[in-house]
N, C-alpha and C positions, 0 to 999 in steps of 0.2 A: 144686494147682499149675497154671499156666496153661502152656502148650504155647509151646513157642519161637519167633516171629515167624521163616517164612521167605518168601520171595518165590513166586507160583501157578508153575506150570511156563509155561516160555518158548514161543513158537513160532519157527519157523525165522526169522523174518521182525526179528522183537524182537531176537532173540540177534546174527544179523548186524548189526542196528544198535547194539548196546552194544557189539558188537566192534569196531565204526568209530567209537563212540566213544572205544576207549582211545587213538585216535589222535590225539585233540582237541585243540584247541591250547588251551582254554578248562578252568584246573582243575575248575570245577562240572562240567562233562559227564565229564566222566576219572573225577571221584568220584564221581560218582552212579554210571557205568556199573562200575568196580571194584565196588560194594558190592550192586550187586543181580546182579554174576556171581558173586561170592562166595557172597551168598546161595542163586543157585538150584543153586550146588555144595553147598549143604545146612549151611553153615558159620551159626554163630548171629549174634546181632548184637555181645554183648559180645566175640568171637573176631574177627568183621571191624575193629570200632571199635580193638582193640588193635594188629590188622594195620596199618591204613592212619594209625593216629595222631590217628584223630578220639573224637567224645565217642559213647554206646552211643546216647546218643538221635538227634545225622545221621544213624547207619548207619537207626532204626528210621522216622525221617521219609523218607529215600530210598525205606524199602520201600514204605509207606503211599503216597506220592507216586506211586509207579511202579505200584501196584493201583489207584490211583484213574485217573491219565490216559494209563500207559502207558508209551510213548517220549515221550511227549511232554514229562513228566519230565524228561527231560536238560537242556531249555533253560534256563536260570533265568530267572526270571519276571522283573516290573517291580520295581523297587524305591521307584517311588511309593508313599505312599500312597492308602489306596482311596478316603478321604474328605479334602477338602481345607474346612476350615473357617475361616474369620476369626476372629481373635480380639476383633474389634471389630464391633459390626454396625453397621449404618446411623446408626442412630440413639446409638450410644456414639458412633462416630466423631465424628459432628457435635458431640456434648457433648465430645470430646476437644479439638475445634478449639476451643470458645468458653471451655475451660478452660488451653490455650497462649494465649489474647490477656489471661490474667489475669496479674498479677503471683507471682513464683515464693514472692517473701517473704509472701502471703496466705496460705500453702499451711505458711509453718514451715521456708521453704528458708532457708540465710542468703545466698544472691544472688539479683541479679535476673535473671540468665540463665538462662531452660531445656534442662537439659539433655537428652539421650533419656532415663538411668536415672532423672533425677529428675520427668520427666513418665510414665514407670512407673509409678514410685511412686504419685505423686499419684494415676495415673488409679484402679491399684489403694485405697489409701486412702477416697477420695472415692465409690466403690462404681461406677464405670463399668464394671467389668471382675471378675469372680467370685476370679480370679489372679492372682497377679503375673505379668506378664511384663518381655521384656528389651526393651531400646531398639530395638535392630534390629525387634521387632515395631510398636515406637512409630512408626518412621523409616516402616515399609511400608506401613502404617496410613496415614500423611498422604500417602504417592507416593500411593495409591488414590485421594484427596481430591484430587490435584493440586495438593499442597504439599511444595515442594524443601524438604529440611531442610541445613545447611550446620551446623559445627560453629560455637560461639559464641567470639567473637574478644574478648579483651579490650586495650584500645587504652588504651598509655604515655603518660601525659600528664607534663605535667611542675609541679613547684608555682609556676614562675616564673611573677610576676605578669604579665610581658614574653611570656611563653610564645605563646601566640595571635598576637601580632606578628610574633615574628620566625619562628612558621611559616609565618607568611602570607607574609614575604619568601623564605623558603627556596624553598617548591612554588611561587611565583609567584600 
């Protein structure tokens, strides 16, 4: 049977700062500093996690966390992530652009407007991209390319033969 995760003994120094954590205004430092006072009161982890109403594995990640870097622990980290990758590279990109100046209906679309999900599609389809992705990646794709995407307008006409005339006299 493996021995019950609890946290190393504190020094004077740790324990006053968990103590000045409970006074946090930020809920992450509150719980974290709750669960590893708890702990070095010798309390288990399934007993803390039922305490504070969290799940057995925060209480066992605080501990881990708190032997790894300390106090330092308390703060909550970045919530970026650590690697930031394009979904398009250089070179998809560009085949991205010379595959929006084709026609959508080439493609199996039934209009001729491009939309972002249905140049998705196509990009995925057409083998530029391993994924599907969403339009919003399509749209950020072309900002990087230094191409404004606008939503596609489709414009009323009318069947009258006259039509063109008398909107030429309308707008002037």
């Amino acid at each position: 049977m493996q021995a019950p995760l609890v946290v190393r003994p504190l020094t004077d120094a740790e324990r006053q700062a968990l103590e000045a954590g409970l006074r946090s205004s930020q809920a992450f430092t509150l719980r974290r500093c709750q669960i590893i006072l708890a702990s070095a009161r010798g309390e288990h982890t399934p007993a803390i996690a039922a305490a504070l109403g969290c799940s057995d594995q925060t209480a066992r990640a605080a501990i881990h966390a708190f032997e790894r870097t300390g106090v330092g622990s308390l703060t909550p980290g970045s919530k970026r992530p650590r690697t930031l990758r394009p979904a398009f590279d250089a070179d998809a990109a560009d085949r991205l652009r010379a595959l929006l100046h084709r026609s959508p209906r080439g493609f199996g679309h039934p209009t001729s407007l491009w939309t972002l999900e249905s140049a998705a599609e196509t990009a995925h389809a057409e083998g530029l991209i391993p994924t599907r992705v969403t339009g919003e990646t399509i749209r950020a794709t072309l900002a990087r390319l230094g191409i404004g995407w606008k939503r596609a307008k489709t414009w009323i006409t009318s069947p009258d033969p006259a039509y063109a005339r008398k909107k030429g006299c309308a707008t002037g």
